[in-house]
C-alpha positions in Angstrom: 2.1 67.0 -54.3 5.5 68.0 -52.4 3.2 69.1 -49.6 1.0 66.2 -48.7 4.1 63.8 -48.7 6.0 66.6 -46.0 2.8 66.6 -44.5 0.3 64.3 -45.1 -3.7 65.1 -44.2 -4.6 62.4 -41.7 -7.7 61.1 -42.6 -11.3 61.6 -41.1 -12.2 59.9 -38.0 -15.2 57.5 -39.4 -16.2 54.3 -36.8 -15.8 51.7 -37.6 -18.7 49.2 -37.8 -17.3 45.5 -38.0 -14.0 43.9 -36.3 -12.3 43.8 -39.8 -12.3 47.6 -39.9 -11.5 48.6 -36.7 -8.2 46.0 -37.3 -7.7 47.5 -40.4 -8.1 51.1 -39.3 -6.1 50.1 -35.9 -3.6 47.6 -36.7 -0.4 48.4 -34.9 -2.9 49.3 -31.7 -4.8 45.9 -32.2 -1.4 43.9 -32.8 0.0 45.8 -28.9 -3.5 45.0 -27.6 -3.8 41.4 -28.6 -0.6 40.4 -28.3 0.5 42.0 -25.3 -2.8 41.8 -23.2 -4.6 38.7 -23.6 -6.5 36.6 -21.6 -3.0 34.7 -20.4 -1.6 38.1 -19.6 -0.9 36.9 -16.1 1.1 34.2 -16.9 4.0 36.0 -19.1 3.8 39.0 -16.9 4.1 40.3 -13.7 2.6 44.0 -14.6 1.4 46.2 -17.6 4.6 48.0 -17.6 6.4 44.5 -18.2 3.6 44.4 -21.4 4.4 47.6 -22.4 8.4 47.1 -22.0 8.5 43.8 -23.7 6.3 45.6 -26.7 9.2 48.5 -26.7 12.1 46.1 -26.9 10.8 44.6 -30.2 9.0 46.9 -31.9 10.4 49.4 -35.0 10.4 52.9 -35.0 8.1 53.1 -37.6 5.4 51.1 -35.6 6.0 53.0 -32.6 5.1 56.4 -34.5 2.3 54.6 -35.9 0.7 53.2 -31.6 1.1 57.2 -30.7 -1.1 58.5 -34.1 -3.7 55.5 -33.5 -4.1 55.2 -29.3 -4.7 58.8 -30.3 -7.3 58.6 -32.8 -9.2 55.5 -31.2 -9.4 57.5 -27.8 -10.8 60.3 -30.4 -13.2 58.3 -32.1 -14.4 56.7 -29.0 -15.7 59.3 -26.5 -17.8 57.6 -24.5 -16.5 54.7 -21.4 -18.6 52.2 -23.0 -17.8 52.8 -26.9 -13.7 52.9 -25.5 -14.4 49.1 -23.6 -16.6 48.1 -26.5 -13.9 49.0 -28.9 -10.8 48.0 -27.0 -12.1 44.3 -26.4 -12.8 44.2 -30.7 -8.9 44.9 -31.1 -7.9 42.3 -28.7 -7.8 43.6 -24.6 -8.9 40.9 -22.6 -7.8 42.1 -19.3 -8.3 45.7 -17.4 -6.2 47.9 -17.0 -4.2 48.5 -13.7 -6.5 49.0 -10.4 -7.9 52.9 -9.8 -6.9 54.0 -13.5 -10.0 54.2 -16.1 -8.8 52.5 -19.5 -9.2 55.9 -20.9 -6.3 57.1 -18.9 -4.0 54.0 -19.2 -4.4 54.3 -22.9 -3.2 57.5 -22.5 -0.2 56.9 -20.0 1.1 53.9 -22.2 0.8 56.7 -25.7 3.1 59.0 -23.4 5.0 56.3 -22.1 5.6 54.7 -25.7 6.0 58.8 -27.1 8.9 59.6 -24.5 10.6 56.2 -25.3 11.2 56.5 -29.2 
């Protein structure tokens, strides 16, 4: 028992099949997506990092450990381009990501950027 709660098995990476799970699988990742870059995006900021920023400023500790774990298990579980959009747009992204990066890669670059800020 002492060792799962020092180090606790992360569980198996199983798809999701409706909206509900992938929420409930991904919920600090579907509350940055949602909240952060919806479809009136453009008119509370001027950039992603801005997003990303204001996400940063009010966000715990706790639920910034939890965005690393899941941006890295949802870019895991979704290896494909179109399983990533697919997936993405069901936890709330309703703009793209910054011109000449893949979503693949800003996913990635906002993990890091959140990862190097906590």
């Amino acid at each position: 028992m002492a060792h799962f709660l020092e180090a606790p098995e992360r569980p198996t990476l199983v798809t999701p099949q409706t909206a509900w799970e992938w929420k409930g699988r991904f919920p600090e990742l579907s509350h940055f997506l949602s909240a952060y870059f919806h479809q009136d995006f453009e008119t509370e900021y001027v950039s992603h990092r801005e997003a990303v920023d204001d996400y940063l400023d009010g966000v715990s500790e706790t639920d910034l450990r939890s965005v690393i774990t899941e941006i890295q298990d949802f870019l895991a579980m979704n290896s494909d381009d179109n399983s990533l959009r697919e997936a993405s747009r069901t936890l709330g992204l309703r703009i793209s990501p910054p011109k000449g990066v893949s979503l693949r890669r800003w996913l990635n670059d906002v993990r890091e950027i959140i990862a190097h800020r906590k």
